[in-house]
C-alpha positions in Angstrom: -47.9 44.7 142.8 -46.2 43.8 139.3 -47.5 47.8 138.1 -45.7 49.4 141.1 -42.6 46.7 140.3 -42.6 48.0 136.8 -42.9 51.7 138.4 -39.9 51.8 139.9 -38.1 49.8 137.0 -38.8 52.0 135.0 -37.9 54.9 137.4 -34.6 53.3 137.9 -33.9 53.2 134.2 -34.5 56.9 134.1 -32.7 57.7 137.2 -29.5 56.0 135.2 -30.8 56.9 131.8 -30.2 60.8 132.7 -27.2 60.3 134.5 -25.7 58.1 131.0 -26.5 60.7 128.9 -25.5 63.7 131.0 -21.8 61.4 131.2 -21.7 60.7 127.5 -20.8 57.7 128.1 -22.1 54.3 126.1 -25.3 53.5 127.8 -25.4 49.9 130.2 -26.7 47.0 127.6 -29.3 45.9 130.2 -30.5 49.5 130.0 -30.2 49.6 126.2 -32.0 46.4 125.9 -34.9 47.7 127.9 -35.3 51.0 125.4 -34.4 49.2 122.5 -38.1 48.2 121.4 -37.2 47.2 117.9 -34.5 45.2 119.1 -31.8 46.3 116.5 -29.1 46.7 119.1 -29.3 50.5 120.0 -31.8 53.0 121.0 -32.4 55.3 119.0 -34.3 58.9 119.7 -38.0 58.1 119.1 -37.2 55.0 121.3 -35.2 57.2 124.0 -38.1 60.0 123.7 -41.2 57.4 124.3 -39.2 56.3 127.3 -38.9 59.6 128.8 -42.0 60.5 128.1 -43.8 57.5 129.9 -40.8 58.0 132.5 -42.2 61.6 132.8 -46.0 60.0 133.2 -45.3 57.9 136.1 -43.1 60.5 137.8 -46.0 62.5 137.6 -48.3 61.1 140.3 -50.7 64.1 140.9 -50.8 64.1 137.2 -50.5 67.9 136.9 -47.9 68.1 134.1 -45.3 69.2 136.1 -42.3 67.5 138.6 -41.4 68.8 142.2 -38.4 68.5 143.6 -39.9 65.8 145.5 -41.4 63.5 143.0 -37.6 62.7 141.5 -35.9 63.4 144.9 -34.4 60.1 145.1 -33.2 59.7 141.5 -31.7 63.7 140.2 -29.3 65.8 142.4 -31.0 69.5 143.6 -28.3 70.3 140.5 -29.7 68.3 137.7 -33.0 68.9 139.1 -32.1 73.1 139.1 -30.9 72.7 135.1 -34.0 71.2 133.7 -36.1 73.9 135.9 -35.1 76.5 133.1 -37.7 79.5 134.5 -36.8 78.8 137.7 -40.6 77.9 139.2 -39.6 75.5 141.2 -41.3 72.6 139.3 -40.1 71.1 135.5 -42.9 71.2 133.0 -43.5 68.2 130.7 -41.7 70.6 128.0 -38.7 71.2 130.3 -38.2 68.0 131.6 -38.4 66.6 127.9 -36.2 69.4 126.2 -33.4 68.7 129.2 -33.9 64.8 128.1 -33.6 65.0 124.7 -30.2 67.2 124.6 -28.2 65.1 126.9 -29.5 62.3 124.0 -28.0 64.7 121.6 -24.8 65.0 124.2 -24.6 61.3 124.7 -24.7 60.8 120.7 -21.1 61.7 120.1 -21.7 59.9 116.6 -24.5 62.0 116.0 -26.1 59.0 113.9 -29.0 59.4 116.3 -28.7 56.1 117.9 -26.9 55.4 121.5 -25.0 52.4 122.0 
């Protein structure tokens, strides 16, 4: 029970991690708290890219190193789903999904210190 609890926290702080950084806008501090894990007040990219990779791992149930459409149905649009789906396969790949992640960090960075607020 407390693993599937932590599941969808964690899915839930991806859903509204994407969606911050595709907005640019400063990230919630409950949210930053959760990916700041050396507790120095922001999150900075090796923090943000160990979150979406995990995030990425427990999307993945099937564990084939790809997403459906299906698997994140509930937390991206068809839209944001379509833009990280960069060959057009119908699934994201691990390197997609994490490529798509990792520029709107980049986006959401309008410092460009490499740290989110």
């Amino acid at each position: 029970m407390k693993t599937k609890i932590a599941t969808t926290v964690s899915i839930l702080l991806l859903c509204t991690a994407i969606a911050t950084a595709q907005q640019a806008t400063p990230m919630h501090e409950g949210h930053r708290d959760h990916l700041d894990t050396n507790d120095n007040g922001s999150v900075n990219k090796a923090e943000y890219q160990a979150f979406m990779t995990d995030a990425f791992e427990k999307l993945d149930t099937n564990r084939d190193g790809s997403l459906r459409a299906a698997d994140v149905g509930q937390l991206l649009t068809a839209d944001q789903f379509a833009a990280m789906d960069r060959d057009g396969s119908g699934s994201v790949s691990r390197t997609e999904f994490m490529n798509q992640v990792m520029a709107d960090f980049a986006k959401a960075d309008s410092s460009g210190d490499g740290q989110l607020q």
